[in-house]
N, C-alpha and C positions, 0 to 999 in steps of 0.2 A: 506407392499408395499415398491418397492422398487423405489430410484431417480435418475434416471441417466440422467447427463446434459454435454455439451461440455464448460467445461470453457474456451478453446483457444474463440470457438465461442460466447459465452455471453459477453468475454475479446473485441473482435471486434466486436460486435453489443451495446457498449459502449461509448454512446459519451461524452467527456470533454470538457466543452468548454474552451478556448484558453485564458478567462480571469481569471480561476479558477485550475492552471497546479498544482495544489501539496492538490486537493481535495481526491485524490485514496489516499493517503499517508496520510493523516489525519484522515481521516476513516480505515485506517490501525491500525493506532496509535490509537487512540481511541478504538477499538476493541481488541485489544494488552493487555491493560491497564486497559481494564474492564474484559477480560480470566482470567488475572493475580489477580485480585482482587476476584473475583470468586471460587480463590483456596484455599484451607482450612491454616491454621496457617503456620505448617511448612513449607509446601511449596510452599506458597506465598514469601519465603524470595527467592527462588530461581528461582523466574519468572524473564526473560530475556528478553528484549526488543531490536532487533539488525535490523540496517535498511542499505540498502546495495543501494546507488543510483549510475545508469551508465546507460550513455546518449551517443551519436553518436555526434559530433562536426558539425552540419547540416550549410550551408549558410542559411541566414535570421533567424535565432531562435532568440527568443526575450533576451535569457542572453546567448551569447557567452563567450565560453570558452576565460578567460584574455590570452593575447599575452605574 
């Protein structure tokens, strides 16, 4: 059986709420962190964990980018 899903669309039918902005990214990492432990001896030593964040500089956003 095969799965086929649109993650653009699961990504926008996704709601975060606005008190919780770094919840995707924690369950990223966590997820990341248990792959890597998952993987047999030698290489586990070579599990990499790389987080890459970029944001648009929006008026009203609760941490604007410092002047």
């Amino acid at each position: 059986m095969q799965l086929i899903t649109s993650l653009a669309g699961r990504t926008n039918n996704t709601s975060l709420p606005k008190s919780r902005p770094l919840l995707a990214l924690s369950e990223a990492l966590v997820n990341s962190i248990q792959s890597i432990d998952a993987l047999s001896g030698s290489e586990r030593g070579r599990g990499r964990i790389s987080i890459y964040v970029e944001r648009a500089d929006e008026p009203g956003a609760p941490f604007p980018f410092p002047s």
